[in-house]
Backbone as CSV, one residue per row, in Angstrom:
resi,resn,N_x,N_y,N_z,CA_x,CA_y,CA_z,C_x,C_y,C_z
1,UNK,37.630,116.893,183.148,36.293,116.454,182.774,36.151,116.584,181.262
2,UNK,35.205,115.672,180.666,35.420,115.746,179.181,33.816,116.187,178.617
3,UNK,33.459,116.844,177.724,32.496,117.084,177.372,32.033,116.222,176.168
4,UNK,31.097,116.362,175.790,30.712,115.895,174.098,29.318,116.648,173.431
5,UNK,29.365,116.494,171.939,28.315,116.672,171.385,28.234,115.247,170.739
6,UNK,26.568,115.412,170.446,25.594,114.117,170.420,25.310,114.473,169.347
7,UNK,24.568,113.509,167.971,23.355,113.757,167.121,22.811,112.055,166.871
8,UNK,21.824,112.302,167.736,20.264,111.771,167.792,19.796,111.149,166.619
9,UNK,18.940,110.514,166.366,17.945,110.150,165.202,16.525,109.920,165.741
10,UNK,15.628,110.306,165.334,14.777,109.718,165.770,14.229,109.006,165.063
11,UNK,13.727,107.712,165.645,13.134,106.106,164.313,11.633,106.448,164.246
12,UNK,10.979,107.920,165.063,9.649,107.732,164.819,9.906,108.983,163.716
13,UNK,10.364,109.933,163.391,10.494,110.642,162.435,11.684,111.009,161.401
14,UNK,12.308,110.303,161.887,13.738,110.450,161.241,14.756,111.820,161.540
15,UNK,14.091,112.626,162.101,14.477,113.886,162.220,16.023,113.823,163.177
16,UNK,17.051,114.867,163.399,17.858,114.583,164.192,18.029,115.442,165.562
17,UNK,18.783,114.988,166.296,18.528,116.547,167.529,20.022,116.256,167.577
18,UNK,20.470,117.593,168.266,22.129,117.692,168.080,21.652,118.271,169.817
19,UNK,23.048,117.731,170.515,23.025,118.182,171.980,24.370,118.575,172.621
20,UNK,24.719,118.763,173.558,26.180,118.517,174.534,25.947,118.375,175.644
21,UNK,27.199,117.844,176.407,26.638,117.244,177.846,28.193,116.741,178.480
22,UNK,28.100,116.499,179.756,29.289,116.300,180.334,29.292,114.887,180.738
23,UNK,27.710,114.561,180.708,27.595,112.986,180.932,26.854,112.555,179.936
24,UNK,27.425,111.934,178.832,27.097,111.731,177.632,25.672,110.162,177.757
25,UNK,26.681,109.011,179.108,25.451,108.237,179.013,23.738,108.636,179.630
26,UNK,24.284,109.204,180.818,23.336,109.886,181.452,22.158,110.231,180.684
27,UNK,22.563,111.153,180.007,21.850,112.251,178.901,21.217,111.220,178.243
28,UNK,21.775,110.254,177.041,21.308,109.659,176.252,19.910,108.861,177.238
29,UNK,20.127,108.354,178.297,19.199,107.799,178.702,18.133,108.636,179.144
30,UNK,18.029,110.098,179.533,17.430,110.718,179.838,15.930,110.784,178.360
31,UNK,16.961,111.062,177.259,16.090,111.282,175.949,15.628,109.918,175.812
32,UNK,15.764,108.870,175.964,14.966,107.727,175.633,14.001,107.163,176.504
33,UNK,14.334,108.191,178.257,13.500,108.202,178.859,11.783,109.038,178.774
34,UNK,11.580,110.195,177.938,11.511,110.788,177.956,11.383,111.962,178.821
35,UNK,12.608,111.789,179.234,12.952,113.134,180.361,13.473,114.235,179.634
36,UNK,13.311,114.227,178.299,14.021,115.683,177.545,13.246,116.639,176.809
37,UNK,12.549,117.754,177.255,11.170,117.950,176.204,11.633,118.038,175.191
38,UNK,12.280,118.415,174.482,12.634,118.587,172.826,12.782,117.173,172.086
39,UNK,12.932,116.297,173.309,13.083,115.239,172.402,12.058,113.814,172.694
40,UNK,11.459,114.385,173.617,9.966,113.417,174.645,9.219,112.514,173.642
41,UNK,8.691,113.196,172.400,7.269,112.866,171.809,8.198,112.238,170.173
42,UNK,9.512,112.151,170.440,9.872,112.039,168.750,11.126,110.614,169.378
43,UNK,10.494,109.804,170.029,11.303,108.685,170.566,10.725,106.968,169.445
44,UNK,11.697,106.550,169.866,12.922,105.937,170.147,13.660,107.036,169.309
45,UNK,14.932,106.619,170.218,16.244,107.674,169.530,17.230,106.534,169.461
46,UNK,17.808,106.941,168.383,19.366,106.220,168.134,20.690,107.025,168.280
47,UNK,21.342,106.645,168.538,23.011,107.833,168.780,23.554,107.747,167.345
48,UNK,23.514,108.572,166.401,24.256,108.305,165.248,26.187,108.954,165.176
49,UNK,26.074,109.755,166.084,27.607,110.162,166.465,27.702,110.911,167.765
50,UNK,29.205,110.845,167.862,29.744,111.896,169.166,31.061,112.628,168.714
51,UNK,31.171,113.993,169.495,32.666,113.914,169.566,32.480,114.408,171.096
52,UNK,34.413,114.004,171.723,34.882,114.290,172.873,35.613,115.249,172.988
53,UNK,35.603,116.425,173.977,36.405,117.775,173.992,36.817,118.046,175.466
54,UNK,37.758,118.342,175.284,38.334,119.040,176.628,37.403,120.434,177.269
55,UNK,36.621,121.131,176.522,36.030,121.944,177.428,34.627,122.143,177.158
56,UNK,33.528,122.557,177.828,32.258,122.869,177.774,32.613,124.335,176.742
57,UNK,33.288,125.043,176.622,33.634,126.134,175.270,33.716,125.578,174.174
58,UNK,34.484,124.499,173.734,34.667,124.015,173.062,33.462,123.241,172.599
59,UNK,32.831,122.231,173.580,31.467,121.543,173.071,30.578,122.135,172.297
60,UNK,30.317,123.780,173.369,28.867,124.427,172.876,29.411,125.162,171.430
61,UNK,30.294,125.217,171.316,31.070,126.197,169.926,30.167,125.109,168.967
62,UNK,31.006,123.805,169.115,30.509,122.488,167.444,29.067,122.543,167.518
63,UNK,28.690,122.240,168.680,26.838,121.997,168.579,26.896,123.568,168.143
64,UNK,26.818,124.321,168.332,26.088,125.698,167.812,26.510,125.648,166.321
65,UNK,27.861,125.394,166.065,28.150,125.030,164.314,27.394,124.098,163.512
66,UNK,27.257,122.946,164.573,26.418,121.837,163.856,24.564,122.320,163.468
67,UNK,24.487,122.793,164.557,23.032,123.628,164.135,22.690,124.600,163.456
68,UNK,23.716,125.290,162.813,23.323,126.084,162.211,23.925,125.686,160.776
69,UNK,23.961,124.364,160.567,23.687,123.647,159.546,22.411,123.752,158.744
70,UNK,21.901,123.697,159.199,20.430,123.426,159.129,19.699,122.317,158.484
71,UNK,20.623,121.408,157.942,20.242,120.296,157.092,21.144,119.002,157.395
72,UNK,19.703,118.101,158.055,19.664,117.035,158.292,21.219,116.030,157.019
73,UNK,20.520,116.221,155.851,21.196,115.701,154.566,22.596,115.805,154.731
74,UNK,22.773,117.525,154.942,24.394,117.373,154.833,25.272,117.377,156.002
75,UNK,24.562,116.756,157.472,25.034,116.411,158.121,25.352,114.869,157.988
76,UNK,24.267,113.858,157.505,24.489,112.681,157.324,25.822,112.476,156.284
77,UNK,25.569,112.925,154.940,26.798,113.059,154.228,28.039,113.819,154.991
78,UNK,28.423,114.616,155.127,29.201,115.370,155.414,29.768,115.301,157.024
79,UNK,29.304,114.870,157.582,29.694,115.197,159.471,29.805,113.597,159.372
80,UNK,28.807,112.959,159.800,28.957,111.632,160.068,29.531,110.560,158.842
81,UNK,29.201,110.382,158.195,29.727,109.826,157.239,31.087,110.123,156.941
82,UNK,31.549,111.047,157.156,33.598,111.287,156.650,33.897,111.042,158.224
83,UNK,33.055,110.967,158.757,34.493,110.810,160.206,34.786,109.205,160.052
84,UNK,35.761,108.845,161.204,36.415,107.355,161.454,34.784,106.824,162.042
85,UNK,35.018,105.676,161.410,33.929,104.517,161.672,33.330,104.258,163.255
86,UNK,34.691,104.633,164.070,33.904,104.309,165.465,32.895,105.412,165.809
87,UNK,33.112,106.459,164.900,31.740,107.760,164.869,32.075,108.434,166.344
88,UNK,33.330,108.643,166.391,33.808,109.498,167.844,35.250,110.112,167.692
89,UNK,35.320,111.031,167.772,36.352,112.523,167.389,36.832,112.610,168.525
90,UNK,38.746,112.395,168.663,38.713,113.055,169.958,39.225,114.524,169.578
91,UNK,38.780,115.462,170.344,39.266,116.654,170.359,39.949,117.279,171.336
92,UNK,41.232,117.364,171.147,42.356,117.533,172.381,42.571,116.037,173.039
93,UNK,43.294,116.605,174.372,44.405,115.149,174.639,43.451,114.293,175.477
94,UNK,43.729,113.536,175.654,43.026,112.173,176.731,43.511,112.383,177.989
């Protein structure tokens, strides 16, 4: 089973939400449903990246790294912006 972390945009505030999940489409539709409270009232959302990992250890490790970023800015520069264009990391084997 493959996991991932997400980061969000939101087009009504610009703000981002960082997530993980084992069903990456699922999820996404959940937040645009608003079936996600953290992310209910700050919709439409856009997917601005992913990566793919071999374990739920591994997922929650990056999202907990990615959040304690704390800045929107140098995630756009720095995380998304230097990865490969298709904006998806694999991490470990296929």
């Amino acid at each position: 089973m493959n996991f991932f972390i997400y980061i969000l945009r939101s087009l009504k505030d610009e703000n981002l939400y960082i997530g993980q999940t084992n069903n990456l489409e699922n999820r996404i539709k959940r937040h645009n449903a608003g079936q996600v409270h953290s992310t209910k009232n700050r919709r439409p959302l856009e997917i601005l990246h992913t990566e793919k990992f071999d374990t739920r250890k591994e997922a929650m490790y990056r999202e907990k790294y990615l959040k304690s970023l704390k800045s929107s800015q140098y995630i756009l520069e720095n995380i998304i912006n230097f990865l490969p264009q298709d904006k998806e990391r694999n991490r470990g084997g296929d």
